[in-house]
N, C-alpha and C positions, 0 to 999 in steps of 0.2 A: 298565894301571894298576899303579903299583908298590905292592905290601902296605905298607910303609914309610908309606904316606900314608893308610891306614884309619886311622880315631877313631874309640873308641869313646865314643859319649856316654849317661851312663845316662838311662834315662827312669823318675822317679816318679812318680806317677801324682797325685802330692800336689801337688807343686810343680811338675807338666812346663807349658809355653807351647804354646800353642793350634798353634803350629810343630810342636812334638812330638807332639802328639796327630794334627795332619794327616801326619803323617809316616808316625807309628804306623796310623795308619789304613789311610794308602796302602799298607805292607807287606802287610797283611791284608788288603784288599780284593784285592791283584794274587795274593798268594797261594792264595786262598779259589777266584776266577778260572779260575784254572791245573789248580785239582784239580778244580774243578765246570763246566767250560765250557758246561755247559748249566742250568744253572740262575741265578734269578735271585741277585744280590747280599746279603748283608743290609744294608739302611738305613746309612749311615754313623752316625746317630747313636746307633744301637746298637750299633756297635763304641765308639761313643765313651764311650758310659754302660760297658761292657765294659769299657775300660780304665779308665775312673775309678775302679770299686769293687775291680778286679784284689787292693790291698793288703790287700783287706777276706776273702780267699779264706782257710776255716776251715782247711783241708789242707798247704797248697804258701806258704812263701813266697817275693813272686816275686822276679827281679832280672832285670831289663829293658835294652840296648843297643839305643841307635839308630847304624846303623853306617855313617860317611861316608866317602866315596875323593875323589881329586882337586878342587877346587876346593867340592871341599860338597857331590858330589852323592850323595844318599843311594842305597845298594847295600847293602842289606838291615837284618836287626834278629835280634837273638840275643836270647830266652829262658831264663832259668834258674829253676827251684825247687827249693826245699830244703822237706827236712821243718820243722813249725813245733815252736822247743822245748816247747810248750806243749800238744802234737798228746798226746792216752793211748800213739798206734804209735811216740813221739818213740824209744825206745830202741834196735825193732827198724828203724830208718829212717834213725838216725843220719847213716851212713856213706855214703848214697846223695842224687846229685844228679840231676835229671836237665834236660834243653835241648834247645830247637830252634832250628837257627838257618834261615835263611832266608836267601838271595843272589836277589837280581832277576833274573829272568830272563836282561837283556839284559850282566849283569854276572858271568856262568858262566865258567867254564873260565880263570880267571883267577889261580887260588890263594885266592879270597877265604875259599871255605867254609874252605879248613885255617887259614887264620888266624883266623878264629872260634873254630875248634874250638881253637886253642892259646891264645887268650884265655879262653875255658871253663875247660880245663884250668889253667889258673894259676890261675883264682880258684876252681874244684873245691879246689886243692890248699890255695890261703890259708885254704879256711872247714872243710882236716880230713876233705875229701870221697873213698872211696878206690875206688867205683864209682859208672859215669856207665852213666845210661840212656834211651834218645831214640829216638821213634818216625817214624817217616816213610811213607807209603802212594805213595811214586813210584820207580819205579825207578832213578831217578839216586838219589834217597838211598838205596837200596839199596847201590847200588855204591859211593857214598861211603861209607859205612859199612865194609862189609865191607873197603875199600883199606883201614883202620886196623885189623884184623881183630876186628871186633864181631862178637860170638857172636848170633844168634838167642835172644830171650826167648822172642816170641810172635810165632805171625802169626795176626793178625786180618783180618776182613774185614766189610765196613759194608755190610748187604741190606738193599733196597728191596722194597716191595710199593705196586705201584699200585692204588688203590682200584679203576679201572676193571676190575682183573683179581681182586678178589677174588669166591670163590666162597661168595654168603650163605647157600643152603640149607645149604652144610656147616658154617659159622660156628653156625649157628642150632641143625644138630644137636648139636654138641658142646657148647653151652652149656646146652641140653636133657637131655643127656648127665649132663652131670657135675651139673645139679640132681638129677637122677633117681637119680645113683649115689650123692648124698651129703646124705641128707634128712636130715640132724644139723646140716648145715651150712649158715651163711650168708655170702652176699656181699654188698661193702657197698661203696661210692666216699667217700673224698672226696678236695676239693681243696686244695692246698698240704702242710698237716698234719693228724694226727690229732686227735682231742679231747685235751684233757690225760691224760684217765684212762687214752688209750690210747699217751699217745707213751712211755713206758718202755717196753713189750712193740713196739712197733711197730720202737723203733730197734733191739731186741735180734733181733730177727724181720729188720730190714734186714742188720744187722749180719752175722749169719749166713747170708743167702741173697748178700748179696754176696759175699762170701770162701769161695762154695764154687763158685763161678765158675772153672772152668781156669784156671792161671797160669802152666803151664809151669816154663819156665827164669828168669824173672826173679825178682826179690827186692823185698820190699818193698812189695809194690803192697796187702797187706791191710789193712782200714781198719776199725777203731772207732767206731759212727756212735753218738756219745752224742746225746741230745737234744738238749741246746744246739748240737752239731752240727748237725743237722736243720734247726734254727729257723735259725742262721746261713746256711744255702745255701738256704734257704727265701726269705730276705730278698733277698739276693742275684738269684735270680731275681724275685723279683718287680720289683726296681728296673729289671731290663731287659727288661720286660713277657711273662714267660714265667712259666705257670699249669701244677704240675705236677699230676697226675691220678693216684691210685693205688684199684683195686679191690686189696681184700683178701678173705680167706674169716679168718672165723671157726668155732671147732668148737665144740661146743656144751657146752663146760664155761667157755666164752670164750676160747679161746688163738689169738692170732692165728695162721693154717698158712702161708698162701702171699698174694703180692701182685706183682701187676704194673703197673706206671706208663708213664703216657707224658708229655708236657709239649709244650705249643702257644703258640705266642706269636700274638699278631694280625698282626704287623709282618712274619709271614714265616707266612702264613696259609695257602700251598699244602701245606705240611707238615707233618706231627707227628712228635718223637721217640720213637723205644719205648726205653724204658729198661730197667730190671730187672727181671727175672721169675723169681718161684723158689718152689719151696715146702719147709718144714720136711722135713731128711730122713726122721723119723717117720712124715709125713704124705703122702710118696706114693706112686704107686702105683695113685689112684685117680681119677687124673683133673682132678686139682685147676689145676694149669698151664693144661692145654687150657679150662676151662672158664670160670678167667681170663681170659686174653686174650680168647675169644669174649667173653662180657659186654663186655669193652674194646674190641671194637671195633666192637659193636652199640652201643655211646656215643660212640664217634667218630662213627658213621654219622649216627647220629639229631641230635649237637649242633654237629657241626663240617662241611656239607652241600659245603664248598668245597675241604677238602683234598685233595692230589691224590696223595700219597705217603708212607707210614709209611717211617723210616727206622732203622735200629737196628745196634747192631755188638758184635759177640760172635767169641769166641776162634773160631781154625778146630777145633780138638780138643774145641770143646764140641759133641761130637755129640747128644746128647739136644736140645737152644735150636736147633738149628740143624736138625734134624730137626723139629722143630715148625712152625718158621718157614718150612721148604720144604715143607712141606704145603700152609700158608696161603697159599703163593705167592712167596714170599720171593725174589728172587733178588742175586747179588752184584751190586755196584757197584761197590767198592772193595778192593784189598790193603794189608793196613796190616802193616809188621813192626818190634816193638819190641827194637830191637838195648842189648845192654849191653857193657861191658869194664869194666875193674880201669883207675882213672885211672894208676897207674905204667905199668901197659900201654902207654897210647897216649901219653904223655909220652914213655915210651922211644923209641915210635916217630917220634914227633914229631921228636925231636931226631935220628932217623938218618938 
């Protein structure tokens, strides 16, 4: 196929034909495929609700190509977000974009991914963009990456724990544990959001246990989670049938310490996401994490009897999360590494 004849068509999500949303689908499903060959799909119509509210995303706005070669046949779809100006992080986040693109399998080795990436790259450059960062978990995007000499941000890696394999009597001690070690303290669930009274402290409590998460070499990835924040990805989830769950501890002058969330959709009922897990730096020390998660997942047990697999992804260098989670049984599934460069960088190289 000659590059010459790729198109890129945008897809918005506002105004895209039922063409484009199958399209977009299709990317996503052959992609999703490729990385999970043993697992079932998700629903096509919750890709499709996915894409529809995509513009609606409080963090990232997106910009979207559906990408066609010869005669019309679609051979993959490029991804971009940019920070939104509107974001509290909009200053420290400016300068950075970041993308994924995607080539169809059966349409590899052809030049397409570089012409992507120099399509990126122009319109990095048009919107002011002066570092690009993009994450990929396969070794071919390894190597692509690295051919344009992308520095390593992070490398991540996404564990699994099969319910079959986890061990309750230890669950049940540690959750015992940490009542016992902490009789000031209470723990408490709920779902989507907090009560009003509590979502100021809760987002300033999110805010901070997210951003002390390892982040290596990359830039930019800390986030501001104001309440309306919250509520907005709250909504978001909900429209594509996904109920997020968080235990928190309470200390007993009220201050939220620590909390851990997971989030279940029905649609895709063999598995739950583990999300964040952290407690105030103040506040550990004592157990508070471990006794977390035990609570959480003596509540998956008891309310969710069909899941088959917790699935969750944390930095490699976060050895404390990651040491916990190979306790409980955790093992990897996935290597993910989030490569950056300086857009001049691979411009240059582009054009040599």
């Amino acid at each position: 196929m000659e590059i010459k004849q790729l198109q890129f068509v945008t897809f918005d999500a506002d105004t895209a034909t039922e063409k484009d949303f199958s399209d977009a689908i299709f990317i996503q499903l052959a992609n999703f495929k490729e990385n999970n060959p043993n697992d079932p799909p998700p629903p096509t119509e919750m890709i499709h609700k996915q894409l529809s509210i995509m513009n609606q995303n409080p963090i990232f706005k997106p910009h979207v190509f559906l990408v066609y070669g010869a005669q019309g046949a679609l051979v993959g779809g490029l991804m971009m977000g940019y920070p939104r100006t509107d974001s509290p992080d909009y200053e420290q986040q400016k300068h950075m974009g970041f993308i994924s693109p995607i080539v169809l399998s059966e349409y590899r080795r052809q030049g397409i991914g570089t012409e992507m990436l120099r399509y990126a790259v122009r319109h990095l450059q048009e919107n002011g963009k002066t570092l690009l960062q993009g994450e990929t978990n396969s070794d071919i995007g390894r190597a692509f990456a690295q051919s344009f000499g992308a520095q390593v941000g992070i490398e991540g890696r996404e564990n699994r724990l099969y319910v079959k394999d986890i061990d309750w009597v230890m669950i049940e001690a540690w959750a015992n544990t940490g009542a016992q070690a902490n009789p000031d303290v209470s723990v408490a669930m709920f779902e989507g959001l907090p009560e009003d009274a509590d979502i100021e402290a809760y987002s300033a409590l999110y805010t901070e246990v997210f951003n002390q998460q390892p982040l290596d070499d990359t830039e930019g990835l800390e986030i501001t989670w104001t309440p309306e924040r919250m509520r907005q990805v709250h909504q978001q989830m909900s429209e594509i049938g996904k109920t997020d769950y968080v235990m928190f501890s309470r200390e007993a002058d009220g201050t939220l310490s620590g909390l851990t969330e997971m989030a279940h959709n029905p649609k895709r009922g063999h598995r739950i996401g583990q999300g964040l897990t952290g407690v105030q730096a103040q506040y550990r020390g004592r157990g508070i994490g471990k006794w977390l998660k035990a609570k959480m997942l003596l509540y998956m047990r008891d309310t969710f009897p069909d899941v088959e697999f917790i699935a969750t992804q944390n930095a490699m260098s976060n050895a404390a999360m990651n040491s916990i989670n190979e306790r409980l049984g955790f093992k990897q599934y996935k290597h993910s590494t989030l490569f950056k460069i300086n857009v001049a960088d691979i411009a240059q190289k582009l054009e040599s």
